[in-house]
C-alpha positions as CSV (number, residue, x, y, z in Angstrom):
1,X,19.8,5.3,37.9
2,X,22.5,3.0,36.9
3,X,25.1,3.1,34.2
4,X,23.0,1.5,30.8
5,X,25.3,-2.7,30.3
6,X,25.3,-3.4,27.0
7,X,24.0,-7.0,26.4
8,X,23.7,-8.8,23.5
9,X,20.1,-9.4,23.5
10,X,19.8,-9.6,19.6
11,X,21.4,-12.6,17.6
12,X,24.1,-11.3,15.0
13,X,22.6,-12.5,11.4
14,X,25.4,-11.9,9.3
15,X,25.0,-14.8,7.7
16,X,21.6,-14.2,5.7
17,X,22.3,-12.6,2.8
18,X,19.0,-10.9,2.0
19,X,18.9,-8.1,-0.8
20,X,16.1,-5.3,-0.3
21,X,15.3,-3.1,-3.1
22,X,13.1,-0.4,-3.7
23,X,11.7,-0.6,-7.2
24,X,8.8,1.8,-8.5
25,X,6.0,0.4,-9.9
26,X,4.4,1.6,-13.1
27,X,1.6,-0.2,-14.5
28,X,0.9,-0.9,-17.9
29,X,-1.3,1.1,-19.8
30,X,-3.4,-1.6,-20.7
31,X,-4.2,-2.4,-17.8
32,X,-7.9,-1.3,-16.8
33,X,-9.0,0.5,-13.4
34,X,-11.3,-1.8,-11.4
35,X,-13.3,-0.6,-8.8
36,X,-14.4,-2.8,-5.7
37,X,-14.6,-3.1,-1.9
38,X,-10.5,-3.5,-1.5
39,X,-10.1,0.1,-3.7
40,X,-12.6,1.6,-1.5
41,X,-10.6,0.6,1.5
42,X,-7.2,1.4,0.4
43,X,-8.0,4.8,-1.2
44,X,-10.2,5.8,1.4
45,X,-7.3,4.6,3.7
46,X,-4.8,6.8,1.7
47,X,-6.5,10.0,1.2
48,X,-7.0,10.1,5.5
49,X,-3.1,11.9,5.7
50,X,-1.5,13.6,2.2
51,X,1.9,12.3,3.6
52,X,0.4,8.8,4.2
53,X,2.1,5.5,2.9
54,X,-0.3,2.2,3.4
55,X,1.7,-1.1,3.0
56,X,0.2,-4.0,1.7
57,X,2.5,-6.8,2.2
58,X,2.5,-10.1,-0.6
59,X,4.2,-13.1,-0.8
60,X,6.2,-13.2,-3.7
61,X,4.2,-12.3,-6.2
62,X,1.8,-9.4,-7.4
63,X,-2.0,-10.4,-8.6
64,X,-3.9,-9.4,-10.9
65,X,-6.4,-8.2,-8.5
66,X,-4.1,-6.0,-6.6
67,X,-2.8,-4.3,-9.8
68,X,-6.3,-3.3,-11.4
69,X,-8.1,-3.0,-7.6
70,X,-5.6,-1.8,-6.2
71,X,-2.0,-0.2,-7.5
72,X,-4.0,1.8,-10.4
73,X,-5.6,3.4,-7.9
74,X,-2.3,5.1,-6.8
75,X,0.1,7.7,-8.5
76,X,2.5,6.4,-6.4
77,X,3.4,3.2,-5.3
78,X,7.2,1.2,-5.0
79,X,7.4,-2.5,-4.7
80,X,10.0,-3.6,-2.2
81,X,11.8,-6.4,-3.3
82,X,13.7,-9.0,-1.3
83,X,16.3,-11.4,-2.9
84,X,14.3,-9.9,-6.3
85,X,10.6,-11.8,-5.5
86,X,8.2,-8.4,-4.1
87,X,7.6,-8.7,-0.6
88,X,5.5,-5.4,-0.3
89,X,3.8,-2.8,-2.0
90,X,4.0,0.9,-0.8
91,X,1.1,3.0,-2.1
92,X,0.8,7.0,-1.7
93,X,-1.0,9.6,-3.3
94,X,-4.2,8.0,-4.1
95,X,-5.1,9.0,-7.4
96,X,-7.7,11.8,-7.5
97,X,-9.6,10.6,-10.7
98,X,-10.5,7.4,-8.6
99,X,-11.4,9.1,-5.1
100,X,-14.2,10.6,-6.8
101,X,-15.5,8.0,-8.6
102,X,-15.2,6.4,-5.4
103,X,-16.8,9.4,-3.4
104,X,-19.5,10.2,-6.0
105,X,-20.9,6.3,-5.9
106,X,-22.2,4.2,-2.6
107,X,-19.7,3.4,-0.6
108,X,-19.8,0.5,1.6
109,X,-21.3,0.8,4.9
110,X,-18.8,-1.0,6.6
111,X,-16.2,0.8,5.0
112,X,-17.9,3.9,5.7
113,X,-18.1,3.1,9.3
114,X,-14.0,2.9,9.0
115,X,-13.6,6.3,7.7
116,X,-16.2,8.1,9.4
117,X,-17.6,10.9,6.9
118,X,-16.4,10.3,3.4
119,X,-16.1,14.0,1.9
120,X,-16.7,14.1,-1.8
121,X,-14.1,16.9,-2.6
């Protein structure tokens, strides 16, 4: 064993300001579930570990399809923000009203092969 050298292998960035922020993201209540092949992956995804957080990362901006596919399908979900445009979406605790929909209906086969055994509890 030797003594550890310190070397500066990583390049000092001082000078990029970048501003992260944590912002939680409630949906409107107009806004209407939709169910398709991205909810089944991401809930199914979710509900594997109750302590689980599945990042989905977008550039800039949040679609329509995400929100009512996706982010409705969670109770909780932050958007990180950097330099205020969303650079990703944290989702956790998929929503339990939506897992059995999900569970009580066909779910994909590919999916399926994914997740193994879908239990319907």
């Amino acid at each position: 064993m030797k003594p550890f050298e310190a070397n500066n292998q990583f390049e000092d960035n001082t000078n990029s300001l970048l501003d992260f922020r944590f912002r939680e993201c409630i949906p409107e209540s107009n806004i209407q579930k939709k169910y398709s092949l991205l909810t089944q992956f991401f809930l199914l995804l979710g509900s594997q570990d109750d302590n689980s957080v599945t990042s989905l990362f977008v550039d800039n901006r949040i679609d329509n399809q995400v929100i009512e596919e996706i982010i409705m399908h969670f109770d909780n979900t932050k958007i990180v923000l950097e330099n205020e445009l969303p650079s990703e979406i944290m989702l956790s605790k998929p929503n339990q009203e939506s897992l059995s929909f999900i569970r009580s209906n066909k779910v994909n086969p590919i999916i399926k092969n994914l997740y193994g055994t879908i239990n319907n509890t």
